[in-house]
C-alpha positions in Angstrom: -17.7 303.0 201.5 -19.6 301.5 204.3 -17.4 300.2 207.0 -20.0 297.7 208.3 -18.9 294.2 208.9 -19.7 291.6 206.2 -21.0 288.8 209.2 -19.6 284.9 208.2 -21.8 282.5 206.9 -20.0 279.8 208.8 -19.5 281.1 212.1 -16.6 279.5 214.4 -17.8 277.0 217.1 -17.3 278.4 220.3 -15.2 275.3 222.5 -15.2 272.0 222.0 -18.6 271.6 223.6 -17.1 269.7 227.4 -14.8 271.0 229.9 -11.0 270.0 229.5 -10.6 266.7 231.9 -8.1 266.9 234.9 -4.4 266.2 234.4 -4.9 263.3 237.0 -8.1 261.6 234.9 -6.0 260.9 231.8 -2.7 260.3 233.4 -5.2 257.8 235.5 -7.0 255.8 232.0 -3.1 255.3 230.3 -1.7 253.6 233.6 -1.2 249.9 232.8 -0.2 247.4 235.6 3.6 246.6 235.6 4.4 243.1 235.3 7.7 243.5 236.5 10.0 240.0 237.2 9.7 238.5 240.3 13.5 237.7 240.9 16.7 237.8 239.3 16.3 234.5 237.3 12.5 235.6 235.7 14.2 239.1 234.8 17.2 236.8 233.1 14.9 235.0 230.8 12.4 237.8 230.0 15.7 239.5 228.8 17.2 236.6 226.8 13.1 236.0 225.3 13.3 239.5 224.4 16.7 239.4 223.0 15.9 236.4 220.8 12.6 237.5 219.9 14.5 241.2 218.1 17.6 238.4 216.6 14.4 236.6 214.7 13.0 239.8 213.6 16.1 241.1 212.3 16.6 238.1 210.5 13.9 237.3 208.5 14.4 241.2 207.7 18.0 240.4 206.1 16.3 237.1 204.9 13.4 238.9 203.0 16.2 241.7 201.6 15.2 244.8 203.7 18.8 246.7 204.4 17.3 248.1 207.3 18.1 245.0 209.4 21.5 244.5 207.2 25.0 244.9 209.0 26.5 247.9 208.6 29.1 246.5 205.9 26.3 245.2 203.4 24.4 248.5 203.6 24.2 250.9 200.9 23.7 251.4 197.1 27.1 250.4 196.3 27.6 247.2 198.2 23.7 246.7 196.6 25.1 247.0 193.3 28.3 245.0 193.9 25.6 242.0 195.3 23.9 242.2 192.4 26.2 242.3 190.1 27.9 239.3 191.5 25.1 237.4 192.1 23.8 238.0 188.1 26.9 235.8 187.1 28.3 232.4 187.1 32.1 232.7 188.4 34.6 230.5 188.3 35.6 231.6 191.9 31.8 229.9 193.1 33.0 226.4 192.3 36.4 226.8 194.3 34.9 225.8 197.8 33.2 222.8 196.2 36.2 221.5 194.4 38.5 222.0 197.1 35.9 219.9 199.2 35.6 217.5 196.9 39.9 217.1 196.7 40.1 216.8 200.7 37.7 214.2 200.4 39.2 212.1 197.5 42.2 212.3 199.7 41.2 210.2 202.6 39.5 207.6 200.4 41.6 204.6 200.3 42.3 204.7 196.7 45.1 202.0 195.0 47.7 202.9 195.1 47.3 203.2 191.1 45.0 205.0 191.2 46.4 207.3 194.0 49.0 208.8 192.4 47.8 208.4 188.8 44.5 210.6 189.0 44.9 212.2 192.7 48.3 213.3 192.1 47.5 214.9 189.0 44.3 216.7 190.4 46.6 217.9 193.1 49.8 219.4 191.7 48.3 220.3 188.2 44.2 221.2 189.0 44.9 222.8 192.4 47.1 225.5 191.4 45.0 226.3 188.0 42.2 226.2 190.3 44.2 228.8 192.3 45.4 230.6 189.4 41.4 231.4 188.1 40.5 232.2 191.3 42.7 235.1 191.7 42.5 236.5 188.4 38.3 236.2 188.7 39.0 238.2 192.3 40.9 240.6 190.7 38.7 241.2 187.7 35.4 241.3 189.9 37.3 243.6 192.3 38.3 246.2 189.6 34.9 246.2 187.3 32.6 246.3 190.3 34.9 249.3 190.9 34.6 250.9 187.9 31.0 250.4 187.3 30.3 251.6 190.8 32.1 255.2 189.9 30.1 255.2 186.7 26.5 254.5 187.9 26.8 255.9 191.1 29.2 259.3 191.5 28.3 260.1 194.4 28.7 256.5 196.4 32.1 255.8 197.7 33.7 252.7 195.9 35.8 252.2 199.4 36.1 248.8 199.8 33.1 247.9 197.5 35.7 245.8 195.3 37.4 243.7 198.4 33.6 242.8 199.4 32.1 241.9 195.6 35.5 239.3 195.1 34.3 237.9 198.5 31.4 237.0 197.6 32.1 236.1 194.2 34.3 233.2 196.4 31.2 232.2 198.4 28.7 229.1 197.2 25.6 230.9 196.5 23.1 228.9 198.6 25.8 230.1 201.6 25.7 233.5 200.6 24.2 236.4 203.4 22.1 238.6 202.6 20.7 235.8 199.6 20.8 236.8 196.6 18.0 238.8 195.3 18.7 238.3 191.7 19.2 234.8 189.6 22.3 234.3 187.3 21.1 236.1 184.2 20.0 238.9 186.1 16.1 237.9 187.1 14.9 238.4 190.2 14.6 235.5 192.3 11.2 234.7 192.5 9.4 235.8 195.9 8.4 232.2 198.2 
């Protein structure tokens, strides 16, 4: 055994090849100017440009779907799901807003008085309450499947709440609803503008 050493065909550079620059010199090249407001008023509107400036950001981010920028209470794979699954159907509870819209308005028409109390009467004693009727029985049937599904597909996702929110927005006109839908009824994907 020869204890010799075997010498490295690749031997390790010695330094970096220049001397290691003073504290002061690179502190020195990263300095930038401060533009810092002249008065009160300047420092006010810098402020409020910046403000405004991170609201836009944020949301075109909830606009383009990334739950980064969402509100706390749309974030998550469950209240994801509950969107979805919502938003993949045609409810009766969508139409409610319209129709009841549509009601007020009929109301302050001046009808004959025919006319009045044959056709708006009827709407109003007889379609308002069925009206109210499917609404709450579409609420509580998209309140307890979302449910359901949500402890199915996802285990480990709290279904807190997740019920409450998917009837909400079963309620809401779809162009109105925030974030948009990301899906079209049928269960596509809305196609990207």
């Amino acid at each position: 055994m020869d204890d010799t050493p075997v010498p490295d065909d690749d031997p390790k550079p010695q330094g970096k090849g220049r001397p290691t620059p003073k504290r002061r010199d690179q502190e020195s090249k990263r300095r930038q100017p401060v533009h810092a407001p002249k008065d009160r008023k300047e420092a006010y509107r810098q402020m409020r440009a910046k403000q405004a400036a991170e609201r836009d950001r944020a949301r075109q981010g909830m606009l383009a779907g990334d739950e980064r920028y969402f509100p706390a209470r749309d974030k998550g794979p469950a209240r994801k799901f509950a969107r979805e699954w919502v938003d993949s159907r045609r409810l009766p509870s969508q139409y409610f807003l319209p129709f009841s819209l549509l009601i007020l308005l009929a109301t302050w028409i001046p009808w004959p008085m025919s006319i009045r109390t044959a056709v708006l009467g009827y709407t109003v004693t007889i379609g308002w309450p069925i009206m109210m009727i499917g609404v709450l029985f579409t609420s509580v049937y998209v309140a307890w499947k979302v449910k359901r599904l949500v402890a199915e597909k996802l285990p480990q996702e709290s279904t807190r709440g997740v019920g409450f929110y998917a009837a909400m927005r079963a309620l809401q006109i779809r162009k109105l609803r925030f974030p948009p839908p990301m899906v079209l009824p049928g269960g596509k994907p809305v196609p990207k503008k």
